[in-house]
N, C-alpha and C positions, 0 to 999 in steps of 0.2 A: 484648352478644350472646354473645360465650366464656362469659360466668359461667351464661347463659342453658342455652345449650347442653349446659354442664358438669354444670348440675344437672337438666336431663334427662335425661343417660347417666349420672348417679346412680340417680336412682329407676326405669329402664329394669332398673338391675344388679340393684336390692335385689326390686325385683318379679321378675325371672325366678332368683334365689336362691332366692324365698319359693316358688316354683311347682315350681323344680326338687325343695328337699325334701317339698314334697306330695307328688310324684310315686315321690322315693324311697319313704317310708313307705309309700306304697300298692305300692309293688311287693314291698315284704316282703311282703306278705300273700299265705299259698301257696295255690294253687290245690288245690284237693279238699279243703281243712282247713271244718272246722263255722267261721265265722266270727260273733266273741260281741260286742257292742257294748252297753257298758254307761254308761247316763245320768248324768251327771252336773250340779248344779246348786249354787249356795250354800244352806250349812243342809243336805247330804244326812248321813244317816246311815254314819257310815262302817263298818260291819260290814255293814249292807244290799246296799253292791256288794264292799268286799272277800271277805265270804265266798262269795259265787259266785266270782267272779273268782280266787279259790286250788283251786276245785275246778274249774273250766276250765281252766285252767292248767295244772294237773298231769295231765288227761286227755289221752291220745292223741288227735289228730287236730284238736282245741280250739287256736284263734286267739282271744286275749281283744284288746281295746284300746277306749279311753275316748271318750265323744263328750261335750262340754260344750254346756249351751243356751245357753252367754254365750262371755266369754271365758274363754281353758284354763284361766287360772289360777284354782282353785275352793278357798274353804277348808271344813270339814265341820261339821258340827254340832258346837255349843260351843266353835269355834274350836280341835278339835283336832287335825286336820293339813292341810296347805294339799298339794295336789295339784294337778301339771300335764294336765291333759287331752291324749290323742295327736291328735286332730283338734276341731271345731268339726259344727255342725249343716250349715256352707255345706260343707263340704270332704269329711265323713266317707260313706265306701266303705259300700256296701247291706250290711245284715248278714244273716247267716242267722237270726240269735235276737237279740234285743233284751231287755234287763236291765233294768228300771225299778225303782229302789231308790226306799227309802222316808225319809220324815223328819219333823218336825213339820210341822203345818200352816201355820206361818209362812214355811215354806220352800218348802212343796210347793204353796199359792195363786198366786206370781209364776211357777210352771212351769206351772198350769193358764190363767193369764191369760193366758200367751206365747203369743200366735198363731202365728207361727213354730216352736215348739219342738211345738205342739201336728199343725199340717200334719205337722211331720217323722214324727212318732210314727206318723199315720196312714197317710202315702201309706207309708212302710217297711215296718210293718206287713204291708201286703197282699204284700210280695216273700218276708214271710219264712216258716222254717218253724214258729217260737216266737215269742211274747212274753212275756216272766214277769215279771211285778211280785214285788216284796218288801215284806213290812209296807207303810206308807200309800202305797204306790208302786199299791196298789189306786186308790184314788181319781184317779192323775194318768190310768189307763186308762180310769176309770169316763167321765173328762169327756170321751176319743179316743170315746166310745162302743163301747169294745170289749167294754166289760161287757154287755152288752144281748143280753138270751135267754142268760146262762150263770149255771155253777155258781163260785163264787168265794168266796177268801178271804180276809185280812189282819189286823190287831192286834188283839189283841181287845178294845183301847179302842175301837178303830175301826169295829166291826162293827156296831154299831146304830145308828150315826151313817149309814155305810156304805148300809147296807138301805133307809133312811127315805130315800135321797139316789137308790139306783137301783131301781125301783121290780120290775125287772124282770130283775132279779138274785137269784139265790140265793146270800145268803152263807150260808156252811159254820162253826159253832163247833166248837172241841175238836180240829180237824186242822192239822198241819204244812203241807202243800199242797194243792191242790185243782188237777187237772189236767182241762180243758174243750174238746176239740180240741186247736187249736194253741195254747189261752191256759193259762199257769200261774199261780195266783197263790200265793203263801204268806202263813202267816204271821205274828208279827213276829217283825223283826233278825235272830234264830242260823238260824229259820228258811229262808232262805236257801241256806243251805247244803243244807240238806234236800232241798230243792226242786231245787237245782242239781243234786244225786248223780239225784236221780230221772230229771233231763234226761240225762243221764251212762248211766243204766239204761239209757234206753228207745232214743238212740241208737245208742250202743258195747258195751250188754251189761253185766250185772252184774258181771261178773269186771271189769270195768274201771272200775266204779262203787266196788267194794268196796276195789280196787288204790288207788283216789285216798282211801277210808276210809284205809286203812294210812299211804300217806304223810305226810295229816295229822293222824294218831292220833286222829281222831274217831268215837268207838265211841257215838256217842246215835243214831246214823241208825237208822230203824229203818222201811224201807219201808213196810210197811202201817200205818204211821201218817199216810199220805196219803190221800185221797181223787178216785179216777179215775171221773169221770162215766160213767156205765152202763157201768162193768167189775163183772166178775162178783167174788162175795164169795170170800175163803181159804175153801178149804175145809178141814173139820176135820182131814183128815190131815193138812196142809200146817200147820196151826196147832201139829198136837202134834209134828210134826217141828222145831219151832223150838223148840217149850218143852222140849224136851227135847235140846236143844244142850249144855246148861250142865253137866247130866247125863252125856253124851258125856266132855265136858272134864275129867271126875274119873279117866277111864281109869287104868287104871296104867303111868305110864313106861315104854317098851323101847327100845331102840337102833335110832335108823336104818337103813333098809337100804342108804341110797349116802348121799355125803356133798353133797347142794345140796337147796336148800328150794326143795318145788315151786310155793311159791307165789309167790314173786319171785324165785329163783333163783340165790339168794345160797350159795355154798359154805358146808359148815356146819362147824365145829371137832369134833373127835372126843368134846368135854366137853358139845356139846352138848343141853341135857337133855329140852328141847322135842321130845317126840314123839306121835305118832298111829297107832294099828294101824286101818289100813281093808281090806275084803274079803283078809284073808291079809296083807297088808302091810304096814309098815313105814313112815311119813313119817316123817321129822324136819324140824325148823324152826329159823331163828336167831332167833324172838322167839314172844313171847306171841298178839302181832297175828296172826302170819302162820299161826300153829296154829290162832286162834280161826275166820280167813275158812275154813282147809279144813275144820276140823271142821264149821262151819255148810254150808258148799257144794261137798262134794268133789266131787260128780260135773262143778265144773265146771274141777276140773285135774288129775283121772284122767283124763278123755278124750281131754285133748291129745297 
């Protein structure tokens, strides 16, 4: 009866242990932050959810953390790094945007079979204010029926597989993202990223989409290479104002007028060579990056 006893105020301990760190974890989660839940499964593509997940991360206001459809422990496609998921499907906190990466098909069939992982996708879903798939991360939405009546995208192996599978879908060739209300999809793999900076745009503003460009020195982004269901086209001003950035950038060097870069804010050295004459003035900069985002978008760090 003692040993009895003993071993039910064991497993009383270890179950309100396991309950209390749920609770911790969920309570790091800050109130008013965009909160990012990003799918994971065995076989997942691991650029698929890392490279959103670096560009959430680094955005202001951006809560990233992982939800596995099995157990956390998850290894990646071709067995290249095993990752612990922060929650599970029972446990994990409603998200605002849901991430659904992508993988082979070998990988992404037992996530579409999972009745469980599939409910979850769906009832969350309707709380949130995004869903975005990446590369074949299309298809695990295609079977939530999120696809149905939209414009959509993914790999481009994938896309006529894709089309013949949802009949009532428009998938999109030749674009980085396709954005359909609250559905994003991209895509494949780098794509991702793409897609993620756009969600970055359209929430926080360009300056803060560009800001996470810089941090991760990823200069391919190149918004209007996305496609936004019934937005209106660039217009040609706004076309020759870009292509004619590069042009800008030949300027001839002059010395800045104060010594901090206005576009992250970094005090600049007296050597440094990096500058911009805009309307009468003078910017300097401590790098290449930080000259290229004012040159391309002053007007959106004169105004501050």
């Amino acid at each position: 009866m003692k040993y009895k006893n003993l071993l039910i105020f064991l497993l009383l301990t270890v179950a309100a242990s396991c309950k209390q760190k749920t609770e911790t974890k969920r309570a790091t989660l800050k109130n008013g932050n965009t909160h990012v839940a990003i799918l994971l499964y065995p076989g997942v593509e691991l650029l698929d959810f890392s490279g959103p997940a670096e560009v959430f991360s680094n955005a202001k206001g951006f809560e990233v953390y992982t939800v596995s459809t099995g157990g956390k422990n998850i290894t990646t496609k071709n067995s290249t790094l095993k990752v612990t998921a922060d929650y599970t499907l029972q446990d994990a906190p409603q998200p605002d945007i849901i991430v659904v990466p992508g993988g082979p098909m070998t990988a992404i069939n037992p996530v579409t079979a999972n009745v469980k992982t599939m409910d979850w996708i769906k009832q969350a879903s309707h709380k949130t204010q995004l869903i975005m798939s990446v590369c074949t991360g299309a298809e695990i939405l295609g079977k939530a029926g999120l696809l149905e009546n939209k414009s959509a995208t993914t790999h481009q192996s994938a896309l006529d597989t894709l089309q013949s599978l949802y009949k009532n879908t428009r998938f999109v060739k030749d674009v980085r993202f396709v954005e359909d209300g609250k559905l994003l999809t991209t895509a494949g793999v780098s794509a991702g990223i793409d897609g993620a900076l756009h969600v970055v745009q359209k929430l926080k503003g360009l300056k803060e989409a560009l800001f996470v460009t810089l941090v991760m020195q990823y200069d391919k982004w190149k918004p209007e290479e996305g496609l936004i269901a019934n937005a209106k086209p660039m217009t040609g001003m706004q076309s020759a104002d870009r292509s004619s950035m590069e042009e800008k950038m030949q300027q001839k060097e002059v010395l800045p007028a104060d010594g901090k870069d206005i576009v992250c804010g970094m005090p600049l050295m007296k050597s440094s060579k990096y500058t911009y004459q805009y309307k009468g003035k003078v910017y300097g900069f401590c790098s290449p990056g930080c000259k290229k985002l004012f040159v391309t978008h002053p007007e959106l760090y004169v105004s501050k």
